[in-house]
C-alpha positions in Angstrom: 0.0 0.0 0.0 1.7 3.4 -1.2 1.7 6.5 1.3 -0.6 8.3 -1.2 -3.2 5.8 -0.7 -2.4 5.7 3.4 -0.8 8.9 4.1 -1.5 8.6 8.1 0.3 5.5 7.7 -3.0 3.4 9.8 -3.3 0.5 7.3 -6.9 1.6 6.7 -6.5 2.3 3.1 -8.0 5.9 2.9 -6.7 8.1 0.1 -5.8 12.0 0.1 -9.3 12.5 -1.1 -10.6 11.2 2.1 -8.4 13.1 4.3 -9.2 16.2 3.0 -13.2 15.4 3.0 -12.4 14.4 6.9 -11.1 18.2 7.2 -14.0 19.5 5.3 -16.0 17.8 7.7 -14.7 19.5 10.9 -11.3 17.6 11.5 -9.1 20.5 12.2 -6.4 18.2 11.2 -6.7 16.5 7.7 -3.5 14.1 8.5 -5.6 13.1 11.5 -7.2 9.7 11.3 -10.6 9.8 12.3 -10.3 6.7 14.7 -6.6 8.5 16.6 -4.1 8.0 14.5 -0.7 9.7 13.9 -0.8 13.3 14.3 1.1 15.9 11.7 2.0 19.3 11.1 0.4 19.6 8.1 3.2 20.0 6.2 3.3 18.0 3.3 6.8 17.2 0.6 6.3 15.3 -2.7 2.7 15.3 -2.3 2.9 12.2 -0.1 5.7 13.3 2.5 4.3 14.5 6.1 5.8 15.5 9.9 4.7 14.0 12.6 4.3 16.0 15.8 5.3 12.7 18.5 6.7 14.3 21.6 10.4 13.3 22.2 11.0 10.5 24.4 10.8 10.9 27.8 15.1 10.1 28.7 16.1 12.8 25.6 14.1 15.7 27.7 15.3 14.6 31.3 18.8 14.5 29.9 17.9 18.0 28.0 16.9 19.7 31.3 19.7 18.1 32.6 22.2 20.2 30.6 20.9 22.9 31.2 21.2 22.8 34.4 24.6 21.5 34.4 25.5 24.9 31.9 23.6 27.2 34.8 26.0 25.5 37.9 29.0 25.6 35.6 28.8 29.4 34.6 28.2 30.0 38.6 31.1 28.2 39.7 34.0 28.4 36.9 34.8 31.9 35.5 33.0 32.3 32.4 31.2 35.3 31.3 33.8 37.4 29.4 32.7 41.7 30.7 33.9 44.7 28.8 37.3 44.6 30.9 37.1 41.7 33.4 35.0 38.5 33.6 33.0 36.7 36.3 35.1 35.3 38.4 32.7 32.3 39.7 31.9 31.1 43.4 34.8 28.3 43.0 38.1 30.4 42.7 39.4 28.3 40.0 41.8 29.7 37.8 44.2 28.0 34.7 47.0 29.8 36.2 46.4 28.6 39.8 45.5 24.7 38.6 49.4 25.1 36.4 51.1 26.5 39.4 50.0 23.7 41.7 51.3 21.2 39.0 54.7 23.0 39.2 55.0 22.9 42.8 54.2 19.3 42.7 56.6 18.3 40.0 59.4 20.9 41.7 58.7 19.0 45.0 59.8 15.3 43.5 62.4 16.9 41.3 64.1 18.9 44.3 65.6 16.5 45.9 67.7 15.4 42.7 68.2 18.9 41.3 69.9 19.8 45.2 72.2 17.0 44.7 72.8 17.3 41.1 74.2 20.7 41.0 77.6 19.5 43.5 78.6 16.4 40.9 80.4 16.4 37.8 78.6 14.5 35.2 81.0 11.4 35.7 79.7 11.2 39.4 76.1 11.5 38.0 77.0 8.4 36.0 78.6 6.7 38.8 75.1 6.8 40.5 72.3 4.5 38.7 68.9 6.6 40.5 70.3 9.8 39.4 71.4 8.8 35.9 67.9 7.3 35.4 66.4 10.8 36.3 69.2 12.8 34.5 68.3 11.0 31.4 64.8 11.2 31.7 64.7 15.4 32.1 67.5 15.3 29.2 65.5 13.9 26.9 63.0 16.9 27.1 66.5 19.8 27.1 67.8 17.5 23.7 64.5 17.7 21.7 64.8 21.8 22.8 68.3 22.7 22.5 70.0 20.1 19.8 67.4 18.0 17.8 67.5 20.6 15.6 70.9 20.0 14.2 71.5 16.4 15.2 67.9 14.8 14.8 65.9 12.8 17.1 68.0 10.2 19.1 71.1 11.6 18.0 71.3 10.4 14.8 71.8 13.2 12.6 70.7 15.3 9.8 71.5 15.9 6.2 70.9 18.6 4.1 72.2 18.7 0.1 75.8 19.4 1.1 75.8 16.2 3.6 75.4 15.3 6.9 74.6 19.1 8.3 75.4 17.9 12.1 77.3 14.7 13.8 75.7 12.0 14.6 76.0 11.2 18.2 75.1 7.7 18.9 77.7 5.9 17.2 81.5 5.7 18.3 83.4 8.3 16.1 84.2 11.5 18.0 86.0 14.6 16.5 86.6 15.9 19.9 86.6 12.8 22.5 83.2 10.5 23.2 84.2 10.6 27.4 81.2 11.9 29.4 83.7 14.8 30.1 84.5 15.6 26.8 81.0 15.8 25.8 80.2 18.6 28.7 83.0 20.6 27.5 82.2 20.6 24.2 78.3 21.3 25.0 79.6 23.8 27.7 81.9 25.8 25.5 81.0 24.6 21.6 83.3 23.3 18.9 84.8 24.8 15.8 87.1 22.7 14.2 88.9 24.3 11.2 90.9 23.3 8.2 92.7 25.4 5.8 91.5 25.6 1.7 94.5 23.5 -0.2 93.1 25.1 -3.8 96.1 27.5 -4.0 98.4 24.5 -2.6 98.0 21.7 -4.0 97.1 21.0 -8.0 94.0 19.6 -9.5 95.4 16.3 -9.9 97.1 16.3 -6.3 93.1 17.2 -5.0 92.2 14.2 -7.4 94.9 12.3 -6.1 94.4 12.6 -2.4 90.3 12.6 -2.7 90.2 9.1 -4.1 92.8 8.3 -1.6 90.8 8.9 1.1 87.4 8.0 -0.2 88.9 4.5 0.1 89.4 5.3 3.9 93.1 4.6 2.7 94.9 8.1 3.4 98.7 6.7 3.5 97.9 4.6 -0.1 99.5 7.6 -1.8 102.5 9.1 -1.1 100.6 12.9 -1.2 99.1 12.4 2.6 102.6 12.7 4.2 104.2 14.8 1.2 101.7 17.6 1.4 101.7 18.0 5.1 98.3 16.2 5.8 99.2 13.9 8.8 100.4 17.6 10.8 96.3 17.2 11.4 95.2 13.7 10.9 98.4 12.0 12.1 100.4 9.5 10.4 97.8 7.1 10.7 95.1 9.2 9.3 92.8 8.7 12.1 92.9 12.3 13.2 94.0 13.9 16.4 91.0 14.5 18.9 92.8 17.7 20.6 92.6 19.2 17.3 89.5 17.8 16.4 90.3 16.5 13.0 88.4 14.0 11.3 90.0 9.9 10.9 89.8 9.0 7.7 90.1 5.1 7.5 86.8 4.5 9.3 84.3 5.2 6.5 82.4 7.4 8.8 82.4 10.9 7.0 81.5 14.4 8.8 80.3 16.0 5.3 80.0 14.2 2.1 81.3 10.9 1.1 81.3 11.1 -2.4 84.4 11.8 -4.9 83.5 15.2 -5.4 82.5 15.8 -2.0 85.9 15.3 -0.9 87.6 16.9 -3.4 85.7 19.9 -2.2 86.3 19.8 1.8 90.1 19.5 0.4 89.9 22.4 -1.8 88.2 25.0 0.6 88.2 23.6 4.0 86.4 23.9 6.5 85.3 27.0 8.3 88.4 28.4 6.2 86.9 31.5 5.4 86.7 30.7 1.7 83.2 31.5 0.0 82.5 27.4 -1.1 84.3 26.1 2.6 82.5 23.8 4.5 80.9 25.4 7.5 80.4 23.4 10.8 80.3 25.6 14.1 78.5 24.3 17.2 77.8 27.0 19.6 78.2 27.2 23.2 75.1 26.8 25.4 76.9 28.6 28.3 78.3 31.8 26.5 74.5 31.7 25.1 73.2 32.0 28.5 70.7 29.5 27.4 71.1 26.3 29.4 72.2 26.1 33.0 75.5 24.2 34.1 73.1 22.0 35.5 71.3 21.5 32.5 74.3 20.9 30.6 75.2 18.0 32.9 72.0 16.4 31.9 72.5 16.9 28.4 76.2 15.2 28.5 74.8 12.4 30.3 71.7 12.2 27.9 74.5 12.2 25.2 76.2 10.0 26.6 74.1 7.4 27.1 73.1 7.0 23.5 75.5 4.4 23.2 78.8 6.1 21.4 80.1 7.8 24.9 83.5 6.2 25.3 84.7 5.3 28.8 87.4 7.5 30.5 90.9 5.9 30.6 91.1 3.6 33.8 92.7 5.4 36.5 96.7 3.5 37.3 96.0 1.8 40.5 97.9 3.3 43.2 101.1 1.1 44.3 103.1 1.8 47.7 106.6 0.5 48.2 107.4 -2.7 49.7 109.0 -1.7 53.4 112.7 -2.5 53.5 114.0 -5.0 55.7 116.1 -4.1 59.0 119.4 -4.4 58.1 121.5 -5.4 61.5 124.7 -4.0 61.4 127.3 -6.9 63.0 129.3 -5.7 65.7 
């Protein structure tokens, strides 16, 4: 049975015609059934389309009034209403500001007692003690993704940009300036900025050639050039570089820069931070001259460093020896 033909939906059969001659005949409504049917607004889409005009069900209005009421009790106890130059300030005395500050003083209360001891020890005590390393690391975390991510990536490993590797990666073994926990706090503490000289005016094309394939091998010492030209002064006569100077080893197929041919014919032409327009530029900065980072904070970032893996151990300490006491000698009468 089409709606046309039941409009009101009863199952009774009676057609538009007879809803309109119910109407006619005094039923205010003529989508009314004569014997109580549905009830509708009257309103009528695609000739056969009608509203009903059911109340809502009893759990939507209790949960409507319920709302409201909550939105009443919530605009008198939280501040809410903005004024032309203040706002209401609500019966509770809540405020953003006051609910942060209470956070603080409770993270400032669990972190004291660390941060009090902290601030005595060098960062190989802090290593030395497992409860405060665990913390140290934890708080670095949050100081590296502020202060250094930038450069050397998430984790330490890195980042490139179309000249090469832009910043060192940190959690592998290869240091330019020394991987021991205290050679990482100086170098955070006071930056590094290693330099070598542009060898364009000193060395030929086919020197450059020669020396670049040389040591894209990771075999320096394979041509006579490396000791010739003055190269182990820097990288010693091993080619794996002198960590007081901060020069790079080149037989361990780890590169600062660029690997390729080309990229090492360039760092060999104009250096690095050598002044020349097409030199390689890598400067770290130092976080205390900057004024940004505490010494206390730096402690946590060497440790955080440190523990990435790559931190090399400090040379074991000589053990301390005392003399053997020399026997009494009795002199014979």
């Amino acid at each position: 049975m089409s709606e046309d033909q039941n409009p009101s939906g009863d199952g009774q059969g009676q057609t538009r015609a007879q809803h309109i001659r119910s109407a006619e005949s005094g039923n205010k409504n003529p989508y009314q059934n004569p014997d109580g049917g549905v009830t509708t607004t009257g309103h009528v889409w695609d000739d056969d389309l009608a509203d009903s005009t059911n109340q809502p069900p009893r759990w939507w209005m209790l949960s409507l009034a319920a709302s409201a009421l909550f939105c009443v009790v919530y605009f008198i106890y939280y501040p809410s209403i903005p004024l032309f130059s203040t706002f209401t300030k609500g019966i509770g005395g809540w405020t953003s500001i006051k609910e942060m500050e209470a956070g603080e003083g409770e993270v400032d209360a669990v972190r004291g007692k660390y941060e009090t001891k902290l601030k005595d020890m060098t960062p190989a005590a802090i290593l030395a003690d497992s409860e405060l390393t665990e913390y140290v690391t934890r708080s670095g975390k949050v100081l590296f993704g502020d202060n250094c991510a930038a450069c050397h990536g998430q984790n330490g490993a890195g980042t490139r940009d179309k000249e090469g590797l832009f910043a060192p990666v940190l959690n592998d073994d290869a240091w330019l300036f020394g991987g021991t926990i205290g050679d990482i706090y100086t170098t955070i503490q006071g930056g590094r900025q290693g330099m070598m000289p542009a060898h364009k005016d000193i060395l030929s094309a086919a020197e450059i050639d020669t020396l670049a394939d040389a040591i894209a091998k990771s075999q320096p010492n394979s041509t006579p050039l490396f000791a010739g030209k003055g190269c182990t002064a820097c990288h010693g006569e091993d080619g794996k570089g002198i960590q007081a100077m901060g020069s790079a080893n080149l037989t361990d197929k780890i590169w600062r820069f660029d690997e390729s041919i080309e990229g090492v014919k360039r760092t060999i032409a104009f250096g690095v931070n050598s002044g020349d327009p097409q030199a390689r530029v890598a400067v770290m900065p130092s976080f205390k001259a900057a004024g940004k980072l505490s010494d206390a904070e730096i402690k946590k970032l060497a440790v955080y460093v440190y523990k990435f893996g790559g931190g090399q151990l400090d040379a074991p300490v000589a053990p301390v020896t005392t003399a053997a006491p020399v026997p009494e000698q009795k002199v014979q009468p």
